[in-house]
C-alpha positions in Angstrom: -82.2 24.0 71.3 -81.6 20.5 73.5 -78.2 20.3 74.8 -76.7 16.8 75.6 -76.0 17.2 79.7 -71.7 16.9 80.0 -72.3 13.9 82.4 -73.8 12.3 79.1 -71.5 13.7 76.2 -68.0 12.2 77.5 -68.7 8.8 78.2 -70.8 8.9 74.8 -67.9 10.6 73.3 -66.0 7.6 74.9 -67.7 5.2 73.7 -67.5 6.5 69.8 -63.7 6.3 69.8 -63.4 2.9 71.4 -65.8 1.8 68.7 -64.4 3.6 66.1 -60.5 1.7 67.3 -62.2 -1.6 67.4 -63.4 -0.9 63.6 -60.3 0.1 62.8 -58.0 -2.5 63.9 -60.8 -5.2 63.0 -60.9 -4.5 59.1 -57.0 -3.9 58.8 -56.6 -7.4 60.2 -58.9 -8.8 58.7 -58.8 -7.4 54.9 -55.8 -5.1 54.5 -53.3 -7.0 51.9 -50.0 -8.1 52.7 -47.3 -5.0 52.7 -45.2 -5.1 49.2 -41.9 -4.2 48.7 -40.9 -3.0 45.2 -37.5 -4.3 44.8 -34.8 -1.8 43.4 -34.5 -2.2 39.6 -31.3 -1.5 38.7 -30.5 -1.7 34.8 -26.2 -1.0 34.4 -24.6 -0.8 31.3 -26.6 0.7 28.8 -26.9 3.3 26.2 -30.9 3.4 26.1 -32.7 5.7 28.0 -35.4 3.7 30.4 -37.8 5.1 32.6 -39.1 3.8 35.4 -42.9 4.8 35.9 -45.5 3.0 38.8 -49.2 2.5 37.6 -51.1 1.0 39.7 -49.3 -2.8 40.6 -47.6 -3.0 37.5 -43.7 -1.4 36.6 -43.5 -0.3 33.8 -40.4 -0.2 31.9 -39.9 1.6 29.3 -37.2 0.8 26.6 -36.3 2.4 23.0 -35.6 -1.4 21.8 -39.1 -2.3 20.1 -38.8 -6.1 21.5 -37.9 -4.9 24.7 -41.5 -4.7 25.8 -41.2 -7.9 26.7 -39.2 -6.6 29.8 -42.3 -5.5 31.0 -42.4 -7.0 34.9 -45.0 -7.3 37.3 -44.7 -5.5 40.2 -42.3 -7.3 43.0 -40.6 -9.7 40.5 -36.9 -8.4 38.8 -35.7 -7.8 35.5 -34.7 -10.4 33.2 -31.2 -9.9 33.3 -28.3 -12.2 32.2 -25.4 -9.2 31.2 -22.9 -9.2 34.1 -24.6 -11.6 36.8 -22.5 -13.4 38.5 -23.1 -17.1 38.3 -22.1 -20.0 40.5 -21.8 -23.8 40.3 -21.4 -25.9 37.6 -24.9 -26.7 36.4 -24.5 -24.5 33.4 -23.9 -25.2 29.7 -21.0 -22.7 27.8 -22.2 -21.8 24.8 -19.8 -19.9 22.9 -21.4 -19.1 19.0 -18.0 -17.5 18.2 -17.6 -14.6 16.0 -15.4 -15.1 13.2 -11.7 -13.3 13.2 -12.4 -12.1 16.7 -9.9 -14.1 18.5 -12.3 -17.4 18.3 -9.5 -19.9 18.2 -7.4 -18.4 21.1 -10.7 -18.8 22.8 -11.2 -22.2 21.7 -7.6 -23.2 23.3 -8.3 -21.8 27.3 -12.0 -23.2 26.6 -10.3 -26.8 25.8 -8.5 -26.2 29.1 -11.0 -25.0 30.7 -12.8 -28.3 29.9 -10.1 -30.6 30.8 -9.3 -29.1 34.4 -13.2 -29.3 34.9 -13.3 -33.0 34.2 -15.7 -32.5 31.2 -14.7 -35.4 29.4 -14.3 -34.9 25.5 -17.7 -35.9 24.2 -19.3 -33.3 26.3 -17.0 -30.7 25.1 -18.1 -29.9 21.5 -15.5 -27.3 19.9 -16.1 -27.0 16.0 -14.0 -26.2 13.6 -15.5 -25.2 10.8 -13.9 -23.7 7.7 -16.9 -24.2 5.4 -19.0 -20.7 4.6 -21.5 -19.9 7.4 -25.0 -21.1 6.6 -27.3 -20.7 8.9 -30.2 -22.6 6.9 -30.4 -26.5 9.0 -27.3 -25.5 11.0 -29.3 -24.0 14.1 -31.6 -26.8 14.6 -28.8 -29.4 14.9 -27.1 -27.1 17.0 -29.7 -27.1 19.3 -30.2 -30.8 19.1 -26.8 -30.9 19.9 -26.5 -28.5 23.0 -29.6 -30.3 24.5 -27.1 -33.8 24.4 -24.1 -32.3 25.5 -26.5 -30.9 28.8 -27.8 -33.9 29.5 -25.0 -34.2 32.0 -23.1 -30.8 32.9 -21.1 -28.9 32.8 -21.1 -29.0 29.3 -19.4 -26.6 26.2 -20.6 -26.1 22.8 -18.6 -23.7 20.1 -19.3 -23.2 16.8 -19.7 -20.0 14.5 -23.0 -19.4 14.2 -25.7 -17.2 14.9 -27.4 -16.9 18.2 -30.2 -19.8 18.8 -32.1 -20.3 21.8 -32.0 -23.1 24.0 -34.4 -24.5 26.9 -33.6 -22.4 30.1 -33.7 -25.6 32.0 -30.2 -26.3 31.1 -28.7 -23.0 32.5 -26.9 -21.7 29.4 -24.1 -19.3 29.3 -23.5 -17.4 26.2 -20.6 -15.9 25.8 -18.9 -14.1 23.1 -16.1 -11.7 21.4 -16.6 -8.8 18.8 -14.0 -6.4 17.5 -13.8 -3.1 15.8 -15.8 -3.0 12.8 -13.4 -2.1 10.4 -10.8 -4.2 11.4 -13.3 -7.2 11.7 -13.8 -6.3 7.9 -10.2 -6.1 6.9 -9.1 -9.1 8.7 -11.7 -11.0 7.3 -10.8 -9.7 3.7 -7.1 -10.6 3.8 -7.6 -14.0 5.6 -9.6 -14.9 2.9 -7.2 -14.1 0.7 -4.0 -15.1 2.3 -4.9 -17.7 5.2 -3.4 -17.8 8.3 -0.2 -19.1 9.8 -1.8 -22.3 10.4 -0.7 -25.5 8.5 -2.5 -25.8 5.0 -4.6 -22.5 5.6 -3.6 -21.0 2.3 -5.1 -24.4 0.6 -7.7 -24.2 2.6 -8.7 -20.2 2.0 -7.8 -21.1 -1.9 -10.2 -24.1 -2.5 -13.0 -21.9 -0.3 -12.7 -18.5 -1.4 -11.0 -18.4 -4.8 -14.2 -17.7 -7.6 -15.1 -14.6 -4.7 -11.6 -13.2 -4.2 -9.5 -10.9 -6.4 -6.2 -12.8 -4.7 -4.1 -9.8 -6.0 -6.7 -6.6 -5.0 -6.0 -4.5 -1.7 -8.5 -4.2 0.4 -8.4 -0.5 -0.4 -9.1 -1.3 -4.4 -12.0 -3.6 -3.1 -13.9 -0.6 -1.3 -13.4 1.9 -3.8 -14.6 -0.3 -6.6 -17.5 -1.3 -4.5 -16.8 -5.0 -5.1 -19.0 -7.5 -3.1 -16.1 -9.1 -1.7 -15.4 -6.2 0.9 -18.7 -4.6 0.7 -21.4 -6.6 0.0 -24.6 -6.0 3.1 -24.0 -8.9 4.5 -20.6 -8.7 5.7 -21.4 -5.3 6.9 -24.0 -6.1 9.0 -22.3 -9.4 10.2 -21.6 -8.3 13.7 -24.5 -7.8 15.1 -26.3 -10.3 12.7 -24.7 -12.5 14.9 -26.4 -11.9 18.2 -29.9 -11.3 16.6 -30.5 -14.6 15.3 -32.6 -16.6 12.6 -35.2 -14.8 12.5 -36.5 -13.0 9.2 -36.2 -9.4 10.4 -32.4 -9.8 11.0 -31.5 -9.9 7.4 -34.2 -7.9 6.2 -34.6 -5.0 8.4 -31.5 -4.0 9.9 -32.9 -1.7 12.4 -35.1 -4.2 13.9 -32.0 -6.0 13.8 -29.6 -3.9 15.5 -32.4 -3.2 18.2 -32.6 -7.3 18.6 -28.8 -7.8 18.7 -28.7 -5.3 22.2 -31.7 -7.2 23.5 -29.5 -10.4 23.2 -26.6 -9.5 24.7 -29.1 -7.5 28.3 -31.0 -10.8 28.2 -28.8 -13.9 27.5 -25.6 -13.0 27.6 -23.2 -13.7 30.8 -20.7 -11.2 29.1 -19.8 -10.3 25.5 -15.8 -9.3 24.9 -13.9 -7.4 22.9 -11.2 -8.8 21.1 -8.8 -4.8 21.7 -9.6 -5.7 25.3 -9.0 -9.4 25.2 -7.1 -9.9 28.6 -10.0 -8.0 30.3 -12.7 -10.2 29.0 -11.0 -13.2 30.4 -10.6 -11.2 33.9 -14.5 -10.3 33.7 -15.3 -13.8 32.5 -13.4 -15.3 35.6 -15.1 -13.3 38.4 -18.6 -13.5 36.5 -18.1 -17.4 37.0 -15.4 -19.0 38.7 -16.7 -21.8 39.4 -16.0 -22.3 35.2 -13.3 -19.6 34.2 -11.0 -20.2 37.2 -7.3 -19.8 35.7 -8.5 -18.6 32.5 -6.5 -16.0 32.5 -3.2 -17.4 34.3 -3.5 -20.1 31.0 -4.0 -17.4 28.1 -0.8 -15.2 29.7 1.0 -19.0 29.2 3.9 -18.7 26.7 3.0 -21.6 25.2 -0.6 -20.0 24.7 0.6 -17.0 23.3 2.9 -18.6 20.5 -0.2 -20.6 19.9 -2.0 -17.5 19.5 0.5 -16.3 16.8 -0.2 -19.1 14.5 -4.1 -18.0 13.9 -3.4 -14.3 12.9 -3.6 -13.0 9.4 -0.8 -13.7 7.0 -1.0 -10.5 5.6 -2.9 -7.6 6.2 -2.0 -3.9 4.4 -3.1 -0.7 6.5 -6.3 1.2 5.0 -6.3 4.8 3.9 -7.7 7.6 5.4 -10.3 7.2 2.5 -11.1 4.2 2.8 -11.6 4.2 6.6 -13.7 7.4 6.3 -16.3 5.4 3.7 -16.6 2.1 5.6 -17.1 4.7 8.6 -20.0 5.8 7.0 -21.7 2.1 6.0 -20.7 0.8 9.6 -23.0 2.9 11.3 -25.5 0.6 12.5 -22.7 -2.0 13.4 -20.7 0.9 15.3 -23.4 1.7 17.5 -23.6 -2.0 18.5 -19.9 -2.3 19.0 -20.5 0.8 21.2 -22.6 -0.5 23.3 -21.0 -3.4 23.8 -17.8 -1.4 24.7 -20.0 0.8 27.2 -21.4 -2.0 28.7 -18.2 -3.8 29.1 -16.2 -0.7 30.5 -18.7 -0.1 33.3 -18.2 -3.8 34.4 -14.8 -3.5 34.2 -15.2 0.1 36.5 -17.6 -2.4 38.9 -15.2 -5.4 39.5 -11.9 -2.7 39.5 -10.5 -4.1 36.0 
């Protein structure tokens, strides 16, 4: 058997790890890809389970919510997330499709403020009061025609009660909204259309409006346990997070879907999303999510003079429901108590992040 001679093996040796270095440092430079950095995805505030999982260059996210899919991100870009990020300057459009009988008109009075210490001169701040019946058929297509005027030259505010519609992102909308308790949502709404408010000409108003639906002399209590329509009826029940899910089809039709779509809403396009039990706290959240908007929000709704304007939009009369009662709405409110609960989780963990 040949054996290489030592004064021949090391420099050979010597000269197969030079040229093994050379190779080395020659292909990374030359066809290694730039280093990534995944960026930490953080998703707060939420009562669906997600997963994080890496294959290959794509993150996955996974999500319970069947449109969520769409939150699907290439690797190294974020989440699309509008629920609880901060916001500055005042290239932004408010857009507040109010709930009804969840405070919308106390809102409406610090948003009129808010307006006129922001120099946002009337035509630009569109506040509608609208006491007809909420129809949804025509009304979201004007109301985007409408929100694309009044951003023509921001900052700009629409309110009006209706559902959620989609705008162009190029004007930087902020949604914002208030929801309350289901029950009481249901009870207030009940008696107000029965009795009005304390509001000049309400009970004329309420009358001429709601007088062929309404049993004027039934409790709310004799409505449930007769099953009448006025208390009962689907759509009232799932009003809430109708709301937030939109125009489409599916919101009225399958109310699963629907529920699903209303918690996609408020992750995606929502800057925050209130409670009315929690009112003051909304405002604080509302200020530090945007100051550059909400300043003094909250120093104007603690105002006397706001406050006795409050009292003038609540219910003339309102009786307290049974045990019963409560225990059988509890039951056909499910779907529109898991929404409110996840808006109240999401709300109290912001609250626990900004020390509220």
């Amino acid at each position: 058997m040949y054996t290489v001679p030592r004064r021949v093996a090391l420099p050979l040796i010597s000269v197969l790890i030079a040229a093994t270095i050379f190779f080395t440092i020659t292909y990374k430079s030359t066809y290694r890809l730039k280093p990534e950095s995944t960026p930490e995805i953080e998703v707060k505030n939420t009562n669906e389970e997600i997963k994080r999982s890496k294959k290959g260059s794509r993150l996955i996210i996974e999500n319970s919510t069947e449109s969520s899919q769409k939150l699907t991100e290439q690797h190294g870009t974020t989440l699309y997330k509008k629920y609880g990020v901060p916001i500055t300057g005042l290239n932004h459009t408010i857009i507040y499709n109010k709930m009804p009988k969840c405070g919308s008109r106390t809102m409406d009075t610090l948003l009129r403020w808010t307006c006129s210490k922001l120099d946002i001169k009337p035509r630009r701040c569109k506040i509608v009061y609208d006491f007809e019946r909420i129809d949804l058929k025509g009304k979201e297509e004007s109301a985007i025609k409408r929100v694309q005027q009044l951003a023509a030259h921001p900052p700009a505010l629409f309110s009006d009660h209706i559902f959620y519609f989609p705008v162009e992102k190029s004007i930087h909308p902020v949604y914002i909204n208030m929801i309350r308790d289901p029950i009481e949502y249901l009870v207030s709404s009940y008696y107000y259309r029965q009795h009005g408010d304390k509001t000049p000409g309400s009970v004329d108003r309420v009358k001429k409006k709601f007088g062929l639906e309404m049993k004027m002399n039934e409790t709310f209590d004799q409505c449930v346990l007769k099953e009448h329509e006025a208390c009962v009826k689907e759509e009232y029940l799932s009003r809430i997070f109708h709301f937030f899910c939109g125009t489409h089809p599916k919101c009225s039709t399958d109310l699963k879907w629907s529920l699903n779509e209303a918690k996609r809403r408020v992750e995606e396009e929502y800057l925050i999303v209130g409670l009315l039990e929690d009112y003051e706290s909304t405002l604080k959240l509302m200020e530090k999510l945007a100051p550059s908007l909400f300043k003094g929000i909250v120093t104007d709704y603690k105002a006397d003079i706001r406050k006795k304007e409050s009292e003038k939009y609540q219910t003339n009369f309102k009786k307290p429901i049974s045990a019963e009662v409560r225990a059988i709405l509890r039951e056909k409110l499910d779907l529109t108590y898991q929404f409110y609960d996840f808006v109240k989780t999401k709300l109290e963990l912001l609250k626990k992040e900004y020390g509220i």
